[in-house]
C-alpha positions in Angstrom: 47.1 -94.1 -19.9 50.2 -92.1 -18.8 50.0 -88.2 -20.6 52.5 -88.6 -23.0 50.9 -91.6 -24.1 47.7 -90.1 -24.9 49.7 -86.9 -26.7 51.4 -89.7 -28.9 48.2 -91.4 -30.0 46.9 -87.9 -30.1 49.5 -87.0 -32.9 48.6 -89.8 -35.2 45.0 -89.1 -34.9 45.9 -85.5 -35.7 48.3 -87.0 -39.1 45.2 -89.1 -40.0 42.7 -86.3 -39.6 45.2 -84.0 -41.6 45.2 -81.6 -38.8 48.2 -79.8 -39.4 47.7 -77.3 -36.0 46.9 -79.8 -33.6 49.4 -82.5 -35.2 51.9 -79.5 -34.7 50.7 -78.2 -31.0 51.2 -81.6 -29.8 54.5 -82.6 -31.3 55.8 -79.3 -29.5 54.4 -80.5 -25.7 55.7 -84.2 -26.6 59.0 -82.5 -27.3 59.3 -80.6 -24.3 58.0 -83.4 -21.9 60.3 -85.8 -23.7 62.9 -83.0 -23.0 62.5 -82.9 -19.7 63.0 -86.5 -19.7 66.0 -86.6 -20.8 67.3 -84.0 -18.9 65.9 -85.7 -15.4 66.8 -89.0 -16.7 63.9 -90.6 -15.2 60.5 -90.6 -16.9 57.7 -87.8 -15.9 54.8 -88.2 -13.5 51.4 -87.1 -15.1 51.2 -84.0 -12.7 54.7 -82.8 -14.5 53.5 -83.0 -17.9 51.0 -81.2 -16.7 52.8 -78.4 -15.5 54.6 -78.3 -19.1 51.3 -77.8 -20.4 50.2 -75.5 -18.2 53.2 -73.7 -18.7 52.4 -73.8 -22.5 48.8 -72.6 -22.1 50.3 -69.6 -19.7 52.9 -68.3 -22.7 50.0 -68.4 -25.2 48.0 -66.4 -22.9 50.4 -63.9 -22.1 51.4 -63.7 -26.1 47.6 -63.0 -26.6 47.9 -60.2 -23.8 50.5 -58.8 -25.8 49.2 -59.2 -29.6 46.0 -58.4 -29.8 46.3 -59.4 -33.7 42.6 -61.2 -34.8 44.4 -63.9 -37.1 46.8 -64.5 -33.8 44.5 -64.5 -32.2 42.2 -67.7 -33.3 45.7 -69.5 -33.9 46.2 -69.3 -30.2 43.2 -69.5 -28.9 42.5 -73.0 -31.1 45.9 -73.8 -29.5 45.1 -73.2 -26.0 41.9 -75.3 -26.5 43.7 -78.4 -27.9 46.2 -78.3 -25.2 43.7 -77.4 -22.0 42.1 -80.7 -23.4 45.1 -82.8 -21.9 44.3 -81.5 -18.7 42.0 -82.9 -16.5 38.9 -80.9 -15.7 39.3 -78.0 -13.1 36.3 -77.0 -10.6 34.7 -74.5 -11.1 35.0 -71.3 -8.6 31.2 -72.4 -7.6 32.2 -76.2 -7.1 35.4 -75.0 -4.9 33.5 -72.9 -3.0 30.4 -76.0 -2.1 33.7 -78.2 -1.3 35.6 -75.9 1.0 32.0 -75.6 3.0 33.8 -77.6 6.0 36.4 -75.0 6.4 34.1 -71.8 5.7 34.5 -70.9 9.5 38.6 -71.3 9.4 38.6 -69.4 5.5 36.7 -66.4 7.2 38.9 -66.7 10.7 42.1 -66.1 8.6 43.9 -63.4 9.1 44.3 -62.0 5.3 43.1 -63.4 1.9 46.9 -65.3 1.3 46.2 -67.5 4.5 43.0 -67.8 3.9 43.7 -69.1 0.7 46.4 -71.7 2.2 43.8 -72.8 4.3 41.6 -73.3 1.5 44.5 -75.3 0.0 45.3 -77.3 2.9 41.5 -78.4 2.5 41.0 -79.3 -1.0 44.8 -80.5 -2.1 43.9 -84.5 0.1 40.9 -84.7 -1.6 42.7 -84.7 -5.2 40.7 -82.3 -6.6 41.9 -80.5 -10.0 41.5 -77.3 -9.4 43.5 -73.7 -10.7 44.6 -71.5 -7.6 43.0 -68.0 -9.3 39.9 -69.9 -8.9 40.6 -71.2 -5.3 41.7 -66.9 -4.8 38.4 -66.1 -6.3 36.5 -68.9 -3.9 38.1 -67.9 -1.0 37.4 -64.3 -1.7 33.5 -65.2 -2.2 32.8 -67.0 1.5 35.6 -63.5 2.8 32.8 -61.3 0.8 
């Protein structure tokens, strides 16, 4: 089922269950995806509703950076938790490390961390594997060590 299938369903499940946050947090990303709909005039892949709720999760992570407030604080982390749960689950920095075993020799041949990294990349991006590029960084730094 296409992303912004799944957040509409998501939203009546949210009305039925009476929960008013999620119900909320998910009417905002449906708004912005169908947003970006309009303005593309063309209907959005799944990997760029992602993005618009990874760029969601990002801005609550930088407003918790910057208001350390308790209360806030809950509010957006229960946020972030209902909208990393449209994602599809990211590897862990152990799991990228086992896959990019292939390219260990070419990871430590690089010249610097960055092209070690885009080799790293280059590696796991065919496969289709979800994973967040601070954890590739952090991979890639582990087989440098």
């Amino acid at each position: 089922m296409p992303l912004l299938q799944e957040i509409k369903q998501q939203v009546l499940e949210a009305m039925k269950a009476k929960d008013t946050l999620a119900k909320d947090v998910l009417r905002v990303v449906q708004g912005d995806i169908e947003l970006a709909e309009t303005r593309s005039g063309k209907a959005l892949s799944d990997d760029e509703a992602q993005k618009i709720v990874r760029k969601l999760i990002k801005s609550n992570h930088e407003t918790l950076a910057v208001n350390p407030d308790a209360g806030a604080a809950e509010k957006l982390n229960k946020e972030i938790a209902i909208l990393e749960a449209l994602l599809p689950r990211t590897l862990s920095v152990d799991e990228i490390v086992a896959a990019l075993g292939p390219v260990n020799d070419d990871i430590r041949a690089a010249g610097n961390d960055g092209q070690a990294t885009g080799v790293a990349m280059k590696h796991l991006r065919p496969q289709g594997l979800a994973v967040d590029g601070k954890d590739v960084s952090e991979a890639v730094r582990q087989i440098r060590g």
